[in-house]
C-alpha positions as a Markdown table, in Angstrom:
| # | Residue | x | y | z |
|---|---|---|---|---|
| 1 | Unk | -197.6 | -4.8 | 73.2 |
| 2 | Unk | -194.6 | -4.6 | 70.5 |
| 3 | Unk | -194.1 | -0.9 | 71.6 |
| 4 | Unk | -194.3 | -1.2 | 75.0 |
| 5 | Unk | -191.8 | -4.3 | 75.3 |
| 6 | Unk | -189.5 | -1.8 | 73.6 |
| 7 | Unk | -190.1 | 1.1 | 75.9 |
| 8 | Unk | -188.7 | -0.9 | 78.9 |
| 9 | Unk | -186.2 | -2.8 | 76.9 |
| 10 | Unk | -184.6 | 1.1 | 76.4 |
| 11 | Unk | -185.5 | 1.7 | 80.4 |
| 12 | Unk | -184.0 | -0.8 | 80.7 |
| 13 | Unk | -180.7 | -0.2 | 79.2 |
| 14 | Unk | -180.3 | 3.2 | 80.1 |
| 15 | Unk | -180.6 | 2.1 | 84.1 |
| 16 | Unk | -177.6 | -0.1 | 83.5 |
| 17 | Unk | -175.8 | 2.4 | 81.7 |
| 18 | Unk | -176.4 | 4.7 | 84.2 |
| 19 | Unk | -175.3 | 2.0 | 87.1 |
| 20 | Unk | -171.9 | 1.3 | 85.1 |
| 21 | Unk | -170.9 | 4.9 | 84.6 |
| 22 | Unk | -171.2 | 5.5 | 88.6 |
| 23 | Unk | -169.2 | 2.4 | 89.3 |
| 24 | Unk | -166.9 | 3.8 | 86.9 |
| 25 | Unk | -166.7 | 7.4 | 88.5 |
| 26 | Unk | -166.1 | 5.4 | 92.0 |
| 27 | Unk | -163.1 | 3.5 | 90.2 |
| 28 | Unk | -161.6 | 6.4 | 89.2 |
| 29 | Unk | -161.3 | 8.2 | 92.6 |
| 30 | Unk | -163.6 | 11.4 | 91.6 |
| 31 | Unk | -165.6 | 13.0 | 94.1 |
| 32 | Unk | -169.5 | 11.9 | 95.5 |
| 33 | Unk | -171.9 | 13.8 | 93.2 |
| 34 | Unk | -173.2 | 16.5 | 95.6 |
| 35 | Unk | -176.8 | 18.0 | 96.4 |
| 36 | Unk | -177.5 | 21.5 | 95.6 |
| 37 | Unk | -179.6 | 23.4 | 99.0 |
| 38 | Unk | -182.6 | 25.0 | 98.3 |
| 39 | Unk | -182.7 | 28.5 | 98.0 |
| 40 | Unk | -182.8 | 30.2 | 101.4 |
| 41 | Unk | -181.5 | 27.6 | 103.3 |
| 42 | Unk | -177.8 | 28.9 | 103.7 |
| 43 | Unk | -176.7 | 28.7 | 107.0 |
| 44 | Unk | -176.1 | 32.4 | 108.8 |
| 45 | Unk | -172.7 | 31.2 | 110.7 |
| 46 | Unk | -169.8 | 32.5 | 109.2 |
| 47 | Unk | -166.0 | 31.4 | 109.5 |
| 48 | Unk | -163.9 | 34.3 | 111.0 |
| 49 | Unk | -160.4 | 34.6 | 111.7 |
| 50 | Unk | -159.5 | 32.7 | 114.8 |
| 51 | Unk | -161.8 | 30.0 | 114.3 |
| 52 | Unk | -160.4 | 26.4 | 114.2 |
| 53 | Unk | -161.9 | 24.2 | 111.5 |
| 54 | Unk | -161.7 | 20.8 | 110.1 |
| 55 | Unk | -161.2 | 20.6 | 106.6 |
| 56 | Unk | -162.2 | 17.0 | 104.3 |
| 57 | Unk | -161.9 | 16.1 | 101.3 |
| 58 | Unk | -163.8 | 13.2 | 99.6 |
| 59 | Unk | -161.6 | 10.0 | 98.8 |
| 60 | Unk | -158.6 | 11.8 | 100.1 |
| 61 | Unk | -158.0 | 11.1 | 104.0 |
| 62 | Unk | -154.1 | 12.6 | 103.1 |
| 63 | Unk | -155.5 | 15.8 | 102.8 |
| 64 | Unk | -158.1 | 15.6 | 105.7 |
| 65 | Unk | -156.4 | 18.5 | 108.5 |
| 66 | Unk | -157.5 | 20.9 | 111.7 |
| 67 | Unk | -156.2 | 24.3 | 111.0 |
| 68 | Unk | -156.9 | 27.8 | 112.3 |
| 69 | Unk | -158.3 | 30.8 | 110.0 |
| 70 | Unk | -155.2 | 33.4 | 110.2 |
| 71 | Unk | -155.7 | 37.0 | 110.9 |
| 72 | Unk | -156.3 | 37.5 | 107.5 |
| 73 | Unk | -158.9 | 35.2 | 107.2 |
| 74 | Unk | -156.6 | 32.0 | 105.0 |
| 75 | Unk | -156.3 | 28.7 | 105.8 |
| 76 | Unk | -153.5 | 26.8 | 104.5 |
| 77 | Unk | -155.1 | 23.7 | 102.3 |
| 78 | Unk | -152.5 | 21.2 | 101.2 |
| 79 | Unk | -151.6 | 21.5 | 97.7 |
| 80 | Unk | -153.3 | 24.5 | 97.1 |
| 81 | Unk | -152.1 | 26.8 | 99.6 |
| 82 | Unk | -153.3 | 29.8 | 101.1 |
| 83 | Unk | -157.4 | 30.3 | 100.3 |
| 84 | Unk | -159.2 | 33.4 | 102.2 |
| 85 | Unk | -162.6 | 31.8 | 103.3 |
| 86 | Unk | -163.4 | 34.3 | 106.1 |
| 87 | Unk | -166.6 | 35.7 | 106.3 |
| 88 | Unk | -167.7 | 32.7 | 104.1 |
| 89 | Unk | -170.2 | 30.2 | 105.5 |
| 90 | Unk | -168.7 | 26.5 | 105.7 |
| 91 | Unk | -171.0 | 25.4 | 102.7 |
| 92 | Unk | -169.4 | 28.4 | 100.7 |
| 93 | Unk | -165.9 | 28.3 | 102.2 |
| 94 | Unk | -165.7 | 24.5 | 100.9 |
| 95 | Unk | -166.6 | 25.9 | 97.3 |
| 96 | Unk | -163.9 | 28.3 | 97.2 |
| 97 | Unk | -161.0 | 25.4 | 98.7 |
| 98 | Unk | -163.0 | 23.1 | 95.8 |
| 99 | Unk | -162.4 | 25.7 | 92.9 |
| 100 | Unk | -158.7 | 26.3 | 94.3 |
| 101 | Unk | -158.0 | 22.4 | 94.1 |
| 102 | Unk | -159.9 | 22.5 | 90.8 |
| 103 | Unk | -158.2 | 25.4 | 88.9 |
| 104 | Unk | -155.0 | 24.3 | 90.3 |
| 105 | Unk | -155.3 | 21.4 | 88.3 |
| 106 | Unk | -154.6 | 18.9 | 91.6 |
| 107 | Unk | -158.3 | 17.2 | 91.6 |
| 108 | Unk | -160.7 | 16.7 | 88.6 |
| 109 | Unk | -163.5 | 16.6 | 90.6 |
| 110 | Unk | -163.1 | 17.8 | 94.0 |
| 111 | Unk | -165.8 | 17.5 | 97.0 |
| 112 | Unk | -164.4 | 19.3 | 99.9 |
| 113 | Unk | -166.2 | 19.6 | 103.7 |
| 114 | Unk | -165.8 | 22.1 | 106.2 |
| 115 | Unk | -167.0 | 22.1 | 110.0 |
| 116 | Unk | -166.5 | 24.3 | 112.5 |
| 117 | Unk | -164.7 | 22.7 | 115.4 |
| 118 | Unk | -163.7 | 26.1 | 117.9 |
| 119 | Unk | -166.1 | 26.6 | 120.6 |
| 120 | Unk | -167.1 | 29.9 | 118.9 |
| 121 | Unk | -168.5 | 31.7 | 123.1 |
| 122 | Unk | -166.2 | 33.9 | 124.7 |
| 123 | Unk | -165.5 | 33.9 | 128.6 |
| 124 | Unk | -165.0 | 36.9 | 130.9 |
| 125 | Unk | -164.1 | 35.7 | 134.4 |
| 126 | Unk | -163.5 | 38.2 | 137.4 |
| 127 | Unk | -164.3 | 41.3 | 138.1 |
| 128 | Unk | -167.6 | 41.6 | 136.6 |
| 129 | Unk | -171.1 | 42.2 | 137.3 |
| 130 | Unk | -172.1 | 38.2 | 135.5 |
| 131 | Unk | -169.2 | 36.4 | 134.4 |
| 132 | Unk | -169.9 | 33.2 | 132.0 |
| 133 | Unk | -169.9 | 32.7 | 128.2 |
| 134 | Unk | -171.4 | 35.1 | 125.8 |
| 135 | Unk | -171.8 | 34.3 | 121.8 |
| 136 | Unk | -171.4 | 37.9 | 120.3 |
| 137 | Unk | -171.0 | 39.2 | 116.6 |
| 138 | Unk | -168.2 | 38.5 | 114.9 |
| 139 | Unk | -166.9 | 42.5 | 115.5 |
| 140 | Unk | -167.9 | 42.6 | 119.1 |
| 141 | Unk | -164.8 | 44.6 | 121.2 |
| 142 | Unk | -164.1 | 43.9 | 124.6 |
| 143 | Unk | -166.1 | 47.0 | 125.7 |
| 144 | Unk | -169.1 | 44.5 | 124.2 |
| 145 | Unk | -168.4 | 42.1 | 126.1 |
| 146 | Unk | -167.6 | 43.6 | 129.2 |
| 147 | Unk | -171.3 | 45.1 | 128.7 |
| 148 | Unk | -172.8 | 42.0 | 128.2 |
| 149 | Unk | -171.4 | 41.0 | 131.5 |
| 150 | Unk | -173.2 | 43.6 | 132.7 |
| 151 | Unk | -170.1 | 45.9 | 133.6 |
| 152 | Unk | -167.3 | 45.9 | 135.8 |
| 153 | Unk | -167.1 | 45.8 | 139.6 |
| 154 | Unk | -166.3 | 48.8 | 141.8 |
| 155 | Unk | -163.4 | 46.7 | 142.9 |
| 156 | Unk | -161.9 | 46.1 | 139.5 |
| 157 | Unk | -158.4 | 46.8 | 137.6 |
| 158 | Unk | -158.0 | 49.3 | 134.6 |
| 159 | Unk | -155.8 | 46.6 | 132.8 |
| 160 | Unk | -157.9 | 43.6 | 132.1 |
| 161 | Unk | -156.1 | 40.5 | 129.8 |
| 162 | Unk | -157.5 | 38.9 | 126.9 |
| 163 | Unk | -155.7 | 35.1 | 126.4 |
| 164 | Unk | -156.3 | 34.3 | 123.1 |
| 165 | Unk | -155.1 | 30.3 | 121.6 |
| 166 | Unk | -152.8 | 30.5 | 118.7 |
| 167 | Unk | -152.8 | 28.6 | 115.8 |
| 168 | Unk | -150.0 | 27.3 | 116.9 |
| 169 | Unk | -151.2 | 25.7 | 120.2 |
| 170 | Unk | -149.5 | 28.4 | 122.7 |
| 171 | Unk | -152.4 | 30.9 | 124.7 |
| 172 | Unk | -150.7 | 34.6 | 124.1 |
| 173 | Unk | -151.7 | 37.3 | 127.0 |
| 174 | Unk | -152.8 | 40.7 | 125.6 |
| 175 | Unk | -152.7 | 43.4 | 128.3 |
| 176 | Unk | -155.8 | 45.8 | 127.4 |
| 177 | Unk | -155.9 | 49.1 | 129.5 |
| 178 | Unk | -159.8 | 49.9 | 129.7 |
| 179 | Unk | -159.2 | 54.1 | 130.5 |
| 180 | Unk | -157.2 | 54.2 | 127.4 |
| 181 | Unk | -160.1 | 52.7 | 125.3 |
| 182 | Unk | -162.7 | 55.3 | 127.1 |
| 183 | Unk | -160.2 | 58.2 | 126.3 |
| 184 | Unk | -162.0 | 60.1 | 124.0 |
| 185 | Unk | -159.5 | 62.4 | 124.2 |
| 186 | Unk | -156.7 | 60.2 | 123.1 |
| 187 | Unk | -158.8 | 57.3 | 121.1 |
| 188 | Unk | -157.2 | 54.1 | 121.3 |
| 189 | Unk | -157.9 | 51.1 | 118.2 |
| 190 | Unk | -160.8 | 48.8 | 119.7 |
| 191 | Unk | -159.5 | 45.3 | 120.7 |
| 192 | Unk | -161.9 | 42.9 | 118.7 |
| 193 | Unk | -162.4 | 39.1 | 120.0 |
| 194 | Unk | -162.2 | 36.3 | 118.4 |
| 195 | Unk | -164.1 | 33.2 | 119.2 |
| 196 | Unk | -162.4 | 31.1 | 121.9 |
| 197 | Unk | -161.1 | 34.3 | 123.5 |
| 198 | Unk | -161.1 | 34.2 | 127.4 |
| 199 | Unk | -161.3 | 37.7 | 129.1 |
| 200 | Unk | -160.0 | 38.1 | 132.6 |
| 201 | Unk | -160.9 | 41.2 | 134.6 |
| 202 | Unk | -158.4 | 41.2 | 137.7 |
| 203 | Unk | -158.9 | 42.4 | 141.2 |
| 204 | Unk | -157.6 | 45.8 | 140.8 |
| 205 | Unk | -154.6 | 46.5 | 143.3 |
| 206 | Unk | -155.0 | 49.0 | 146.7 |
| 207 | Unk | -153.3 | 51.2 | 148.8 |
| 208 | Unk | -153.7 | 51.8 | 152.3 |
| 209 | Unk | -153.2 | 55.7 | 153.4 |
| 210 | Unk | -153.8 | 56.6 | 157.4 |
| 211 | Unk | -152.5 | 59.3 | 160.1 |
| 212 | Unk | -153.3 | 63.2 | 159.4 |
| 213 | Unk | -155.9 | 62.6 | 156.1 |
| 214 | Unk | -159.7 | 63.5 | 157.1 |
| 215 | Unk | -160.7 | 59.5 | 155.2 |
| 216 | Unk | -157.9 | 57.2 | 156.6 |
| 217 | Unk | -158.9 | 54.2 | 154.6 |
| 218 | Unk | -157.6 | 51.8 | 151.7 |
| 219 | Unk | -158.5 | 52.4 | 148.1 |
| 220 | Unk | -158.4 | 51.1 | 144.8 |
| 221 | Unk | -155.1 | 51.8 | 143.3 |
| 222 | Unk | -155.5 | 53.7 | 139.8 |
| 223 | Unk | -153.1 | 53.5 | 137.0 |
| 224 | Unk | -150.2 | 56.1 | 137.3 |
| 225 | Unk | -151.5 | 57.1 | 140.6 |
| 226 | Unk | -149.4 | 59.6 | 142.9 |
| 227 | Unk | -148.6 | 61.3 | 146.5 |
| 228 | Unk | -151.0 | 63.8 | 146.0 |
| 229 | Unk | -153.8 | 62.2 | 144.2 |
| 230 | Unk | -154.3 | 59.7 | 147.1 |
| 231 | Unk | -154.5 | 62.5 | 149.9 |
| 232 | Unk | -157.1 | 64.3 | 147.4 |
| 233 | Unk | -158.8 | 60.8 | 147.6 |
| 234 | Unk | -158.3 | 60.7 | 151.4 |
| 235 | Unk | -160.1 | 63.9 | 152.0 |
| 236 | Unk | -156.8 | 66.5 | 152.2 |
| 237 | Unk | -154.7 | 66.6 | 155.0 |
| 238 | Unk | -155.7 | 67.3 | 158.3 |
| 239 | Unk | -155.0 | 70.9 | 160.5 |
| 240 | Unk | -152.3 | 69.2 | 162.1 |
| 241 | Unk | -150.7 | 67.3 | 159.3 |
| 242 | Unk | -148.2 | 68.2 | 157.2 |
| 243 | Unk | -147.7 | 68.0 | 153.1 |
| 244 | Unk | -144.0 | 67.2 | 153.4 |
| 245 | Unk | -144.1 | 64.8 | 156.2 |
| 246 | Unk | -145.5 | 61.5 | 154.4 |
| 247 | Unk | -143.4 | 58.5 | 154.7 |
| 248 | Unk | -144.5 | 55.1 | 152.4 |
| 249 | Unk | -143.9 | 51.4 | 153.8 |
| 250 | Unk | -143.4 | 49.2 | 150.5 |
| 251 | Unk | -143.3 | 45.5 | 150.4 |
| 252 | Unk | -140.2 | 44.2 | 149.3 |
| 253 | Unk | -139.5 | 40.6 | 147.5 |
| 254 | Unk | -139.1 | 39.0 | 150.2 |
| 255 | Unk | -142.4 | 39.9 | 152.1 |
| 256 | Unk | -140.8 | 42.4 | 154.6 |
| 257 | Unk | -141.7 | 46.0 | 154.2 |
| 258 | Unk | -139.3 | 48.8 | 153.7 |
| 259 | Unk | -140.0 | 52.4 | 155.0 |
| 260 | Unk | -138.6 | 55.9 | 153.1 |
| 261 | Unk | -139.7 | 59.6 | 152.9 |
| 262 | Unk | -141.8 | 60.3 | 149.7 |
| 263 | Unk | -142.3 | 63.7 | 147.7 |
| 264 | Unk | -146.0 | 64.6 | 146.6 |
| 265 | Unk | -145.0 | 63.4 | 142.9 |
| 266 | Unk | -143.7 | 59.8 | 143.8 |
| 267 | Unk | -145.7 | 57.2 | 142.2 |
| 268 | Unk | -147.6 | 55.0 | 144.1 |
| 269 | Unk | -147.3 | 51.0 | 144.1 |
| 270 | Unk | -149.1 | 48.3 | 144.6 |
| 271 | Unk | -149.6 | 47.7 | 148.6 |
| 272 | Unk | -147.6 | 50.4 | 149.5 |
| 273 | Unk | -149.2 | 52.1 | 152.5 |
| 274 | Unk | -149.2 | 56.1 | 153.1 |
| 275 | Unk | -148.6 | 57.6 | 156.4 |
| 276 | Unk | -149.0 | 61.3 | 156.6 |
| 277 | Unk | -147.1 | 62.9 | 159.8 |
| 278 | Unk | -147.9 | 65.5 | 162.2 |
| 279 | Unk | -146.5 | 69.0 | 161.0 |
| 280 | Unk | -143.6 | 69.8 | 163.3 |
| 281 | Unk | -144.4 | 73.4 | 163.7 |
């Protein structure tokens, strides 16, 4: 009986020992002990550059802040500075920001939460086979996206937009030509996407090209197009048409249309509408 009275007498003890060094450790402002996962149990989601996260850390509301990972993958985290976390998981990413307070000296004990808060899909509207939201890897291109969409229309543009938010608050508008990225010939970088991207496909614009051409018709309007490559698309001229008798209508500014004589090397515009004339001899 003597021995056991001891035994919890020293239980005892130590559970109020225990009790006043975490009051103690509260007091003092230090971080919430934390949990270590189990092996294997790491999420697979991974911050990348772009993505817009909430940052927290324990017993400091000052320091609590929604920033964007930059291009090169650093946040800004307040004392510390800059800290690279892309290609981190949150979990790991909050390490890193924790061992940055820590060696800085700024914290004793810091305890630092991350969450993703960017909407990590990106959109393709337009001129594609099925438009909506797609979650794709974090090095998909546009040409991955676009072929998760299932493709582009017959009816649409070359130059397709990707509108991309900014850390600071303001949507930018990057003009992507989509026969300079299938140029093998002249290979152009990939654009890559970052989550929260939207990508719009446009309409692409027409011309309308009638009289002596064997396919009077309007087509799709390519990039750079000219004179002669619209009466090669039209079928060629007819017998009684003529090569240097081609006269082009162009909509001006104010919605009336404006006629001149065009050479076979003149560029064509948007709306513009051919008219190939009867030879004269």
């Amino acid at each position: 009986m003597r021995a056991a009275h001891t035994y919890l007498l020293a239980f005892t003890v130590f559970g109020a020992c225990l009790c006043a060094s975490t009051q103690a450790i509260a007091a003092d402002g230090a971080a919430a002990p934390t949990v270590a996962s189990e092996p294997g149990t790491e999420t697979s989601l991974q911050i990348e550059p772009g993505d817009e996260i909430n940052i927290q850390v324990y017993g400091q509301p000052d320091m609590t802040s929604n920033t964007y990972v930059s291009d090169t993958g650093e946040v800004r985290v307040a004392l510390a500075g800059a800290v690279h976390i892309a290609g981190l998981s949150p979990a790991l990413a909050a390490q890193r920001i924790e061992t940055a307070l820590r060696d800085g000296h700024y914290l004793l004990n810091p305890h630092v939460t991350i969450t993703i808060s960017s909407d990590r899909r990106i959109s393709v509207i337009g001129e594609v086979k099925n438009p909506g939201r797609y979650t794709l890897d974090a090095n998909a291109t546009v040409l991955d996206l676009l072929a998760s969409a299932g493709g582009t229309t017959n009816e649409a543009s070359d130059n397709i937009y990707v509108l991309r938010r900014e850390a600071s608050g303001e949507t930018t508008r990057l003009p992507v030509n989509l026969r300079g990225l299938l140029d093998e010939s002249q290979p152009v970088a990939p654009v890559r996407l970052r989550p929260g991207d939207s990508v719009l496909v446009p309409r692409a614009a027409q011309f309308r090209i009638y009289g002596e051409v064997k396919n009077p018709s309007t087509y799709r309007l390519q990039t750079g197009m000219r004179v002669f490559e619209a009466l090669a698309l039209a079928g060629g001229v007819t017998e009684r048409g003529s090569r240097h008798r081609i006269e082009i209508q162009r909509k001006q500014p104010d919605g009336s249309y404006k006629g001149f004589k065009a050479k076979l090397d003149a560029q064509i515009e948007p709306g513009d509408v051919i008219r190939v004339k009867e030879s004269i001899f």
